[in-house]
C-alpha positions as CSV (number, residue, x, y, z in Angstrom):
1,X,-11.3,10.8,-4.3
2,X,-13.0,7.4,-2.5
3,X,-14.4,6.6,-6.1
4,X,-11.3,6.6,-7.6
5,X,-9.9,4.4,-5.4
6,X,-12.6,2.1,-5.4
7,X,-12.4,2.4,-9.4
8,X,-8.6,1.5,-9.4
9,X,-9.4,-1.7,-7.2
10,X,-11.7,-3.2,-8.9
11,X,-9.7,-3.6,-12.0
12,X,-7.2,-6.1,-10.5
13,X,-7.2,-7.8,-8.0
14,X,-9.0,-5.2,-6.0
15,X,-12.4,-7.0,-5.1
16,X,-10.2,-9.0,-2.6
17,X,-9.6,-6.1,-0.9
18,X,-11.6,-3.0,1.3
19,X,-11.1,0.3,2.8
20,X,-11.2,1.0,5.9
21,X,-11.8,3.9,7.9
22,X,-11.7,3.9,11.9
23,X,-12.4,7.4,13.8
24,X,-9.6,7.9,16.4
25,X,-9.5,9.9,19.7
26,X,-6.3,12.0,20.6
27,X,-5.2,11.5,24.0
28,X,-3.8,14.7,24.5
29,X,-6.3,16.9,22.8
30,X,-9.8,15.1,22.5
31,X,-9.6,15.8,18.9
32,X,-10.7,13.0,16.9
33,X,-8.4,12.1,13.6
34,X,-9.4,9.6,10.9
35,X,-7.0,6.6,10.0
36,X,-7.8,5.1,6.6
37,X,-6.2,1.8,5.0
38,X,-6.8,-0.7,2.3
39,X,-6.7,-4.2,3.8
40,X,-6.8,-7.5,2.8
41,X,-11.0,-8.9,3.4
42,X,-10.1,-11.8,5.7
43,X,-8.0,-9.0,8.1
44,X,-10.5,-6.6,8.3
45,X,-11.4,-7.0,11.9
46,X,-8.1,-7.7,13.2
47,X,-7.4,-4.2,11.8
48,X,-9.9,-2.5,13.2
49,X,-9.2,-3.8,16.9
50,X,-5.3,-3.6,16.4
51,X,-5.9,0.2,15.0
């Protein structure tokens, strides 16, 4: 699935871009979940510590 994403992106406007993947703790359940995005390169840290 990740290389057809990556495949799609790069035909456009894509190499402008990344996807990101941050592992997230649950409060409630200590279960960790994954939260994946495509963002803009200049944004990716202030994703990352916003997310």
């Amino acid at each position: 699935m990740a290389k057809k994403v990556v495949a799609s992106l790069q035909k456009g406007g894509g190499k402008e871009h990344t996807k990101v993947i941050k592992m997230v703790k649950s409060d409630k359940t200590g279960a960790y979940s994954f939260k994946e995005e495509i963002v803009h390169n200049n944004k990716v840290k202030e994703w990352l510590s916003n997310n």
